[in-house]
N, CA, C and O atoms as a GROMACS GRO file, in nm:
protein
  468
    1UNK      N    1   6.594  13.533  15.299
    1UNK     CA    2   6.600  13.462  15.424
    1UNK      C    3   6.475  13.493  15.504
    1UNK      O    4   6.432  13.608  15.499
    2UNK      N    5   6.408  13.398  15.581
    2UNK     CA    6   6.339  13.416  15.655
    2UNK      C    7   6.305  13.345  15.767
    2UNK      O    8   6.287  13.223  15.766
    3UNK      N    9   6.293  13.427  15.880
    3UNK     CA   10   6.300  13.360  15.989
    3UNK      C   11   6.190  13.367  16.100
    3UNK      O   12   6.148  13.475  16.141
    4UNK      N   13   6.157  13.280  16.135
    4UNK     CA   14   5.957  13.269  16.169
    4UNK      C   15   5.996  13.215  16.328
    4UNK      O   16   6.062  13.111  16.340
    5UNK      N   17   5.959  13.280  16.429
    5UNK     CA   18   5.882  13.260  16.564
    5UNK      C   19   5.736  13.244  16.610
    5UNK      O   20   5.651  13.269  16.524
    6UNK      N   21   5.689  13.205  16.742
    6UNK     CA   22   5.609  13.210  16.769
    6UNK      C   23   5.596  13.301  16.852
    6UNK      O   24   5.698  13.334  16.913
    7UNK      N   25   5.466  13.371  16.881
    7UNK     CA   26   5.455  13.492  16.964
    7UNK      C   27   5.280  13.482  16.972
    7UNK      O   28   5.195  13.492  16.883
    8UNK      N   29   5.270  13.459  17.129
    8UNK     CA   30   5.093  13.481  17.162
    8UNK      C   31   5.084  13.625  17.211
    8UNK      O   32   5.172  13.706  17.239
    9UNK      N   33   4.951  13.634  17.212
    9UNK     CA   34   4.926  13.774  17.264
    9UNK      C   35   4.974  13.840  17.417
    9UNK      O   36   5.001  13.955  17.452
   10UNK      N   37   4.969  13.714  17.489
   10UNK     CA   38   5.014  13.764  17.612
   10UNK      C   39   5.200  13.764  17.638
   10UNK      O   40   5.244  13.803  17.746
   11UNK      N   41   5.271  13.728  17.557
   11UNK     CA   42   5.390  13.745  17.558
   11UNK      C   43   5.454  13.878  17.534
   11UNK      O   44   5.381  13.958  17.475
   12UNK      N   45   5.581  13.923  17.570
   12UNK     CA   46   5.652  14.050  17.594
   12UNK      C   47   5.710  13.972  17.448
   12UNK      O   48   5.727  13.851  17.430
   13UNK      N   49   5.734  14.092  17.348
   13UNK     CA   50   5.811  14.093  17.259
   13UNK      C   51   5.952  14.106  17.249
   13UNK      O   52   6.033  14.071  17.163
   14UNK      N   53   5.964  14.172  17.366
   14UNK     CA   54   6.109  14.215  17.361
   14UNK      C   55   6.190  14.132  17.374
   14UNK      O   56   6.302  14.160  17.333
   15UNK      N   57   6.168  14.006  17.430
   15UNK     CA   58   6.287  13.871  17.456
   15UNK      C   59   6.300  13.853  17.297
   15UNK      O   60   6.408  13.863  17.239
   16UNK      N   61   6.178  13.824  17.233
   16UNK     CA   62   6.168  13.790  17.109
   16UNK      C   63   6.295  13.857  17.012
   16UNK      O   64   6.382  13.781  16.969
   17UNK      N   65   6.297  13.969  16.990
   17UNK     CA   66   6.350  14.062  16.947
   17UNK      C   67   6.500  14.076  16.982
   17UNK      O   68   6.594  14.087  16.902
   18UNK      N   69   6.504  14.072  17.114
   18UNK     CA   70   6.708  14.032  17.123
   18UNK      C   71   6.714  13.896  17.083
   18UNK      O   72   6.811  13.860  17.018
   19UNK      N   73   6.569  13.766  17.132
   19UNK     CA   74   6.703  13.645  17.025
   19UNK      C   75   6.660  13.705  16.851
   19UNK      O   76   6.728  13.643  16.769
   20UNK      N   77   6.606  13.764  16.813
   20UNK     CA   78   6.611  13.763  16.635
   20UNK      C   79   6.801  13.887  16.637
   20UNK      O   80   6.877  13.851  16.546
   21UNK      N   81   6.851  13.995  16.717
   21UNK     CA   82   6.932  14.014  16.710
   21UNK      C   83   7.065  13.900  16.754
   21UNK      O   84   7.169  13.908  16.689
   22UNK      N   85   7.057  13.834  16.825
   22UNK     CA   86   7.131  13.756  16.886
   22UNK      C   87   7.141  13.638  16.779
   22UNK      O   88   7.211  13.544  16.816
   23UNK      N   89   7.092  13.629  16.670
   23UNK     CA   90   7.093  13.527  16.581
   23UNK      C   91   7.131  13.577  16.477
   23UNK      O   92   7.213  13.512  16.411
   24UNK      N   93   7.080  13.728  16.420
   24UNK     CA   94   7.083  13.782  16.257
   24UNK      C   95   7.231  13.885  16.299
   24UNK      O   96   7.328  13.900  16.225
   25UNK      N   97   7.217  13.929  16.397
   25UNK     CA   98   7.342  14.013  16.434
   25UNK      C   99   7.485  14.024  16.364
   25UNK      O  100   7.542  14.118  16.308
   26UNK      N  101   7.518  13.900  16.388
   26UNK     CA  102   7.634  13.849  16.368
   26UNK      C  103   7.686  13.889  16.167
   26UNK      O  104   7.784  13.928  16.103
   27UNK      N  105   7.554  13.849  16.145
   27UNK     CA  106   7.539  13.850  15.964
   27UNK      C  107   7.502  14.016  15.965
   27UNK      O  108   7.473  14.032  15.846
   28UNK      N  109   7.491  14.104  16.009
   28UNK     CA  110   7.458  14.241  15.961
   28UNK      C  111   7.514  14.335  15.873
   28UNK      O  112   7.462  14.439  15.834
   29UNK      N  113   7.702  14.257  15.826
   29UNK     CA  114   7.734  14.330  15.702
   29UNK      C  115   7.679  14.236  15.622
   29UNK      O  116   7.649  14.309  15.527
   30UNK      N  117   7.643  14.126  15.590
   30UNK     CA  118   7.591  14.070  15.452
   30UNK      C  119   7.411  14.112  15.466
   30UNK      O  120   7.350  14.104  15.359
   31UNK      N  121   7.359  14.138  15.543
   31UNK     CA  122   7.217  14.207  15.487
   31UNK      C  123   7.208  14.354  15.452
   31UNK      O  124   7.113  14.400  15.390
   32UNK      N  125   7.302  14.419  15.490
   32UNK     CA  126   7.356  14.582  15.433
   32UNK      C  127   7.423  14.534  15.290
   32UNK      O  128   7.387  14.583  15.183
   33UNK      N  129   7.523  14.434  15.299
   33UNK     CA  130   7.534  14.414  15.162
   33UNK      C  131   7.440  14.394  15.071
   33UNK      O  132   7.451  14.460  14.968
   34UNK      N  133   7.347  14.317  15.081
   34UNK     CA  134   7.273  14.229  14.992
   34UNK      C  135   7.115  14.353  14.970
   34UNK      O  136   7.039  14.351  14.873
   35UNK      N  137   7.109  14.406  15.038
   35UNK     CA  138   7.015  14.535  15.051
   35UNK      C  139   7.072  14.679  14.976
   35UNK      O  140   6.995  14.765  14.934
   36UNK      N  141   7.203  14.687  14.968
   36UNK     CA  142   7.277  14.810  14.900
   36UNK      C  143   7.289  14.726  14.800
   36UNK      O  144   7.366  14.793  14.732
   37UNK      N  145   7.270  14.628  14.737
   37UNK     CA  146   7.249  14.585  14.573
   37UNK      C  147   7.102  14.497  14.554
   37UNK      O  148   7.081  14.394  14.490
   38UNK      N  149   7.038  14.557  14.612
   38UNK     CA  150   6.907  14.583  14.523
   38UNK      C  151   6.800  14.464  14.635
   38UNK      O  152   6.680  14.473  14.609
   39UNK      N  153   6.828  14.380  14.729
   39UNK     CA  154   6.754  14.328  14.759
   39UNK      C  155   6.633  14.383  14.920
   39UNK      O  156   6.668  14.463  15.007
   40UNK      N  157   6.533  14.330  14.916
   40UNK     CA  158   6.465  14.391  15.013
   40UNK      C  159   6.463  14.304  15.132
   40UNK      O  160   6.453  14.181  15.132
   41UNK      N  161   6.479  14.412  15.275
   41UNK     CA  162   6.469  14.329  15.388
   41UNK      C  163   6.352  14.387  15.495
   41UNK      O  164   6.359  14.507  15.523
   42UNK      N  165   6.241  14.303  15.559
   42UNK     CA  166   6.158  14.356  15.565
   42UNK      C  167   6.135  14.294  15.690
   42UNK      O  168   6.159  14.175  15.672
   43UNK      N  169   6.094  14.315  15.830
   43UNK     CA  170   6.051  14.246  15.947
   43UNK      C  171   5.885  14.292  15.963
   43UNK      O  172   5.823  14.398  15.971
   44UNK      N  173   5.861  14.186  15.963
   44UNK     CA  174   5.678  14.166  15.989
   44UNK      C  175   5.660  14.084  16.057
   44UNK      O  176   5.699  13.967  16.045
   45UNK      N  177   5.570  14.149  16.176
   45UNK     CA  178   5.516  14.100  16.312
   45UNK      C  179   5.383  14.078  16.259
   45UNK      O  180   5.315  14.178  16.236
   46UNK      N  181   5.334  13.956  16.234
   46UNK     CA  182   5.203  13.867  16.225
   46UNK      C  183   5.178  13.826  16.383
   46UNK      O  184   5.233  13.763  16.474
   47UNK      N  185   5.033  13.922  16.350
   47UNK     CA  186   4.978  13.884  16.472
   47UNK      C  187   4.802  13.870  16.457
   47UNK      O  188   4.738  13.940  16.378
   48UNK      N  189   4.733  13.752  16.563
   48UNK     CA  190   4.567  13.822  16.596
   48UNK      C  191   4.550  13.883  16.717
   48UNK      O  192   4.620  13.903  16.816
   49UNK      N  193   4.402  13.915  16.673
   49UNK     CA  194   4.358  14.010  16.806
   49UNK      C  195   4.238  13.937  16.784
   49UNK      O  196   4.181  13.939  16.676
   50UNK      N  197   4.177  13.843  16.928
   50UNK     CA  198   4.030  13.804  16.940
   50UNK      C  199   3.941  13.916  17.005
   50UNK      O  200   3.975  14.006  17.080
   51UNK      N  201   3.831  13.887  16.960
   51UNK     CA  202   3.730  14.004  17.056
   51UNK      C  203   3.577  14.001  16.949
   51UNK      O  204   3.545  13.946  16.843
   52UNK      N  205   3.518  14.087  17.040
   52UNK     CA  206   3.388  14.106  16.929
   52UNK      C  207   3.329  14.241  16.938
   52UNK      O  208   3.360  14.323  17.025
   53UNK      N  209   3.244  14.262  16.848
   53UNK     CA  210   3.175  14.369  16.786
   53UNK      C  211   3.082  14.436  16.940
   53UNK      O  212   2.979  14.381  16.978
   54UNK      N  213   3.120  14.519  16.989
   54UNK     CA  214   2.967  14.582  17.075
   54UNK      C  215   2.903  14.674  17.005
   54UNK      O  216   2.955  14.778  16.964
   55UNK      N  217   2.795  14.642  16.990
   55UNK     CA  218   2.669  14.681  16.905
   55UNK      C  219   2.573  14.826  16.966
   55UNK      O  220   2.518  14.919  16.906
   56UNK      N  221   2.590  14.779  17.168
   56UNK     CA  222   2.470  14.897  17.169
   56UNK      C  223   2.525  14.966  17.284
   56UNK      O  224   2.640  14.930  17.306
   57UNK      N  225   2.475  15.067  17.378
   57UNK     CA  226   2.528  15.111  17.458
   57UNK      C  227   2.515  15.040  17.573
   57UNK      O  228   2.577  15.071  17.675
   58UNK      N  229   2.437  14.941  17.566
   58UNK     CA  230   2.399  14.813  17.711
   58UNK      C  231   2.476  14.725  17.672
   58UNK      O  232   2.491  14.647  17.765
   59UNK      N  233   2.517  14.703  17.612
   59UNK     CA  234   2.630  14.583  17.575
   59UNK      C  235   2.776  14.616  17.611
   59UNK      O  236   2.858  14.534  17.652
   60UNK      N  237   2.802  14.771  17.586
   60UNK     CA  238   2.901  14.776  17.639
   60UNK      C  239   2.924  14.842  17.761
   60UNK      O  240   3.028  14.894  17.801
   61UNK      N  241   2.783  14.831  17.830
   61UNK     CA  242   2.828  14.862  18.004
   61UNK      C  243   2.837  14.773  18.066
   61UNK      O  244   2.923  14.762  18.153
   62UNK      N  245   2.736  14.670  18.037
   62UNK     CA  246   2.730  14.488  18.029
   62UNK      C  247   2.884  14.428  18.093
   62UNK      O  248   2.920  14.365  18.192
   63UNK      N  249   2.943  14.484  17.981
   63UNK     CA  250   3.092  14.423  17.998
   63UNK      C  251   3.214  14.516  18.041
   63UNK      O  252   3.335  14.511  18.021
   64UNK      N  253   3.111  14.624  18.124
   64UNK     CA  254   3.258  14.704  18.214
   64UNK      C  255   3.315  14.830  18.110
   64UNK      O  256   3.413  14.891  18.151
   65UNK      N  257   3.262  14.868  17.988
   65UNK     CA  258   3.307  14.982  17.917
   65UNK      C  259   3.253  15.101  17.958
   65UNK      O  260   3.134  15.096  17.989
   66UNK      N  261   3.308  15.204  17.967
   66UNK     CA  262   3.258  15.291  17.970
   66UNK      C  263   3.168  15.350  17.868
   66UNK      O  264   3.182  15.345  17.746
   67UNK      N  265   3.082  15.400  17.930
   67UNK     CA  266   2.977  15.448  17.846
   67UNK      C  267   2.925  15.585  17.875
   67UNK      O  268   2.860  15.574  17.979
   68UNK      N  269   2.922  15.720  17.832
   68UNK     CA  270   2.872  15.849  17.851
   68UNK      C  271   2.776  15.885  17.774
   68UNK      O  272   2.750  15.891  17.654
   69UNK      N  273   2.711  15.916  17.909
   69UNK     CA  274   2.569  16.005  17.899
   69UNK      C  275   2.567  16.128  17.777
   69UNK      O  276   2.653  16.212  17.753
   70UNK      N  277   2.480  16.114  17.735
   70UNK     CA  278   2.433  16.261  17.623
   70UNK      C  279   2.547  16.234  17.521
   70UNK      O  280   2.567  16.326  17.442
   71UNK      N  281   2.614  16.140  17.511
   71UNK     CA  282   2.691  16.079  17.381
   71UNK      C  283   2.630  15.989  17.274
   71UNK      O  284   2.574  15.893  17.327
   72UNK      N  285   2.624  15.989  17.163
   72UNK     CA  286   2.629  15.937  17.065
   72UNK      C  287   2.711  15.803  17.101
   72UNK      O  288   2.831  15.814  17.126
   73UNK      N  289   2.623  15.623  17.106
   73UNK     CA  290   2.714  15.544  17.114
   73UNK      C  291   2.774  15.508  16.975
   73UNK      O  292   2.694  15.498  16.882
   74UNK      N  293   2.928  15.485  16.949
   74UNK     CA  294   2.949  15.395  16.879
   74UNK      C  295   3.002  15.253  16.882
   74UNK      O  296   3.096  15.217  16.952
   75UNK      N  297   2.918  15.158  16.784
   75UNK     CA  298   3.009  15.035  16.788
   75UNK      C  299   3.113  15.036  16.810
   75UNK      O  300   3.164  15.145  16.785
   76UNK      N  301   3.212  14.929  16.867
   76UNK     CA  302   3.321  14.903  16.867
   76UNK      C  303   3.361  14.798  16.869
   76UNK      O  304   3.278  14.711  16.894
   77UNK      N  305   3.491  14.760  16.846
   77UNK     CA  306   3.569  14.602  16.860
   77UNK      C  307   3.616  14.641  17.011
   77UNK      O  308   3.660  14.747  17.056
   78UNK      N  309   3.588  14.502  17.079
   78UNK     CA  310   3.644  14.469  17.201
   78UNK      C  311   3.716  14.377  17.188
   78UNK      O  312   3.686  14.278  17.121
   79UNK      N  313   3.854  14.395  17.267
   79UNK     CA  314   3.971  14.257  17.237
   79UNK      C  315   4.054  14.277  17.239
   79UNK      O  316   4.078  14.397  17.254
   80UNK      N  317   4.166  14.185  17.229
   80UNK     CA  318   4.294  14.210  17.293
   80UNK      C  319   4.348  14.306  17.202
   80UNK      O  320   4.295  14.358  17.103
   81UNK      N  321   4.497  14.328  17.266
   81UNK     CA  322   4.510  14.457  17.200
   81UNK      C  323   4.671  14.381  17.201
   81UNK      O  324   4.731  14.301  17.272
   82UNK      N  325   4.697  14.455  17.083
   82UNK     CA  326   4.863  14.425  17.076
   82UNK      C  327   4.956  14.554  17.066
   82UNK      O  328   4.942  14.647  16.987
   83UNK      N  329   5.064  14.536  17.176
   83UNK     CA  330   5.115  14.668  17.173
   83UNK      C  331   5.283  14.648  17.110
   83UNK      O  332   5.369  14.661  17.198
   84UNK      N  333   5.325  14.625  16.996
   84UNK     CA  334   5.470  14.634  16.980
   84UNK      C  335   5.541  14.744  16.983
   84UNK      O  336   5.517  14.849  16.922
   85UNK      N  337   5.644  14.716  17.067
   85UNK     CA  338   5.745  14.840  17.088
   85UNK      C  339   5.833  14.796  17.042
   85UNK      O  340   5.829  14.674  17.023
   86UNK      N  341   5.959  14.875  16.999
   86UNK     CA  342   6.086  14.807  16.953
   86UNK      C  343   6.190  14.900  17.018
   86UNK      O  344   6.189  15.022  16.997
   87UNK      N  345   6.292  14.830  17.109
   87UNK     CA  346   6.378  14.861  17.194
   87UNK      C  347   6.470  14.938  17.062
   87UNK      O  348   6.445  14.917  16.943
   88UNK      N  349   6.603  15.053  17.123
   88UNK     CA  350   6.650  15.125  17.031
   88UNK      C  351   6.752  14.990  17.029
   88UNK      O  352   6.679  14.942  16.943
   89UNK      N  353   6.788  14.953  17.035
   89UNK     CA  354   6.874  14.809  16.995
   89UNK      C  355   6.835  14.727  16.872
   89UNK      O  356   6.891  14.702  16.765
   90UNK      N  357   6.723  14.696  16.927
   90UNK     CA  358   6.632  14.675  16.774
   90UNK      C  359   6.609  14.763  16.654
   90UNK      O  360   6.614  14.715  16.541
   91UNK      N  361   6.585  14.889  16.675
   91UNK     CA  362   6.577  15.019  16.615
   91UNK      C  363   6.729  15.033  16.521
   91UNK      O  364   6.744  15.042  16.400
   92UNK      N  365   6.816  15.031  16.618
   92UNK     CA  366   6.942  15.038  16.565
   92UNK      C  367   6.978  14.939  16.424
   92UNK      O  368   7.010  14.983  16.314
   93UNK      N  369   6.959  14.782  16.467
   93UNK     CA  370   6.976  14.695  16.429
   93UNK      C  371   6.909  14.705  16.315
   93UNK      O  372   6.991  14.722  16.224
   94UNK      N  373   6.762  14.703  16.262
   94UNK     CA  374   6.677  14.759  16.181
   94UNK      C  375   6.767  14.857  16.037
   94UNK      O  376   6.826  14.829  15.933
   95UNK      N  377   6.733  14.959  16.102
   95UNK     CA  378   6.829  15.070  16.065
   95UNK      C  379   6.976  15.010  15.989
   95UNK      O  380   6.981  14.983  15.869
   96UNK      N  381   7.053  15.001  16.052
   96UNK     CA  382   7.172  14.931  15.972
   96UNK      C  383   7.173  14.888  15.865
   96UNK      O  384   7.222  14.926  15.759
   97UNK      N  385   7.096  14.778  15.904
   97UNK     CA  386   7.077  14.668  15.736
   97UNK      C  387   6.936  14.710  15.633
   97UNK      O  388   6.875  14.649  15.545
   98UNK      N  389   6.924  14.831  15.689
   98UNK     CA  390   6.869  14.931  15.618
   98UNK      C  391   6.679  14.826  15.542
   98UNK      O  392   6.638  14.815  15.426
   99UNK      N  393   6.622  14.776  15.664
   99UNK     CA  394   6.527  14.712  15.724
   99UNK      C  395   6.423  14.751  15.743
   99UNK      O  396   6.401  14.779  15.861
  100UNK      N  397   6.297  14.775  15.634
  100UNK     CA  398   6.214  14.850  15.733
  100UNK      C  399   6.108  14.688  15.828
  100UNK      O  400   6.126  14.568  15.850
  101UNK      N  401   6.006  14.792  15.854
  101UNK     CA  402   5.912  14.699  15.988
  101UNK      C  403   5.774  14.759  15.918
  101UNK      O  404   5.737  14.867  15.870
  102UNK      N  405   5.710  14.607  15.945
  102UNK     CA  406   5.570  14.645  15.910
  102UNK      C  407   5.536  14.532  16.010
  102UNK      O  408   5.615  14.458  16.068
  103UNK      N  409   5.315  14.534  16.023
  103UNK     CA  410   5.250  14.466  16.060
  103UNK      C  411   5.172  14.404  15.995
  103UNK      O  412   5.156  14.456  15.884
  104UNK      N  413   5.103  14.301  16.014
  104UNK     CA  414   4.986  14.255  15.996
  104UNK      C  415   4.900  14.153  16.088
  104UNK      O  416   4.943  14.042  16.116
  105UNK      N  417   4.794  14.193  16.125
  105UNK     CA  418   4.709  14.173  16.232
  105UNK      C  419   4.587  14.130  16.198
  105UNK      O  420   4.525  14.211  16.130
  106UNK      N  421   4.544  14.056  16.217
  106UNK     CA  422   4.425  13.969  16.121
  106UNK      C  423   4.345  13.958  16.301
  106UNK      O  424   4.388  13.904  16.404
  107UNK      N  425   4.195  14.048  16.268
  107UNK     CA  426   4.119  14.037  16.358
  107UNK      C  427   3.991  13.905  16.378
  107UNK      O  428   3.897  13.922  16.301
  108UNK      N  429   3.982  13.810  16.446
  108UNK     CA  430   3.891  13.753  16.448
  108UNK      C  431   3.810  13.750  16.576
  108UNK      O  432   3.860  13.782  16.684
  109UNK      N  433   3.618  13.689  16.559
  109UNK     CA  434   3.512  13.766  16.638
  109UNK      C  435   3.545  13.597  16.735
  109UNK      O  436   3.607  13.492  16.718
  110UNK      N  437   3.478  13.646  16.811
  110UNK     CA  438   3.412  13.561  16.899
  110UNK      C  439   3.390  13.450  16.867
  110UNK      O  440   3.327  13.488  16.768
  111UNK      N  441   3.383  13.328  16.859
  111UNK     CA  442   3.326  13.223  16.850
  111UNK      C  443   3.198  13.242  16.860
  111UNK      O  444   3.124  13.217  16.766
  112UNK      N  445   3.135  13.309  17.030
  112UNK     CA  446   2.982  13.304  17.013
  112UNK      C  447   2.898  13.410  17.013
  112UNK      O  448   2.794  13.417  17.080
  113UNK      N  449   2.957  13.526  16.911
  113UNK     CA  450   2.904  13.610  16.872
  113UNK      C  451   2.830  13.595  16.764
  113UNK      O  452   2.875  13.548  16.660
  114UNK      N  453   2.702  13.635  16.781
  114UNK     CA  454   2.606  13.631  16.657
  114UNK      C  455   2.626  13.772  16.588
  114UNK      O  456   2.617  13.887  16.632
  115UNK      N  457   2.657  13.720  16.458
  115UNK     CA  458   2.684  13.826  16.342
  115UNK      C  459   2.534  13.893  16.334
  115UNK      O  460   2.428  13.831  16.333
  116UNK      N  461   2.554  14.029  16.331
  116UNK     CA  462   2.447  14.139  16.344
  116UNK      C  463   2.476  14.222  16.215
  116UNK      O  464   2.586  14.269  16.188
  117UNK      N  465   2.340  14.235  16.123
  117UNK     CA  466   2.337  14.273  15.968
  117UNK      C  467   2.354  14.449  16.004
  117UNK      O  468   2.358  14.531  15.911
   0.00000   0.00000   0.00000
């Protein structure tokens, strides 16, 4: 079974997450069943993160980062950031039907960032 939402970066997950209980809930002895004889149940949060590469230490004061003196700069990705939490309701729910949770997060640059060798 699988069951697919939409979710942007600026949205709270957590509404998300009581309707996926508020829908799969109901069925939670047949995915404990169907999982205690051999099948796998797996929740994965697909998500991106936009942003781009800062390259030097003027680039990223440029844009409001902090930057320290007598430090070594390093590159970094700048960009949104995704924070999933999972309420113990969810946790619970998970758990039961004996569920694990994974991610995958596929980063993409800038549109008008020039790729630097």
């Amino acid at each position: 079974m699988e069951w697919r939402s939409g979710l942007s970066t600026d949205q709270d997950i957590e509404p998300l997450m009581a309707r996926m209980i508020e829908i799969l809930g109901p069925h939670r002895a047949v995915f404990r069943r169907e999982v205690d004889r051999g099948a796998d149940a797996t929740l994965t949060v697909v998500g991106e993160v936009c942003g781009s590469v800062l390259a030097t230490a003027e680039e990223a004061d440029r844009r409001g980062y902090a930057v320290f003196e007598g430090r070594p700069f390093e590159p970094f990705f700048a960009g949104d950031r995704i924070g999933i939490s999972l309420d113990l309701d969810v946790v619970e729910f998970l758990s039961s039907v004996g569920c694990s949770f994974e991610t995958h997060i596929d980063v993409a640059l800038d549109r008008n960032q020039t790729p630097r060798a």
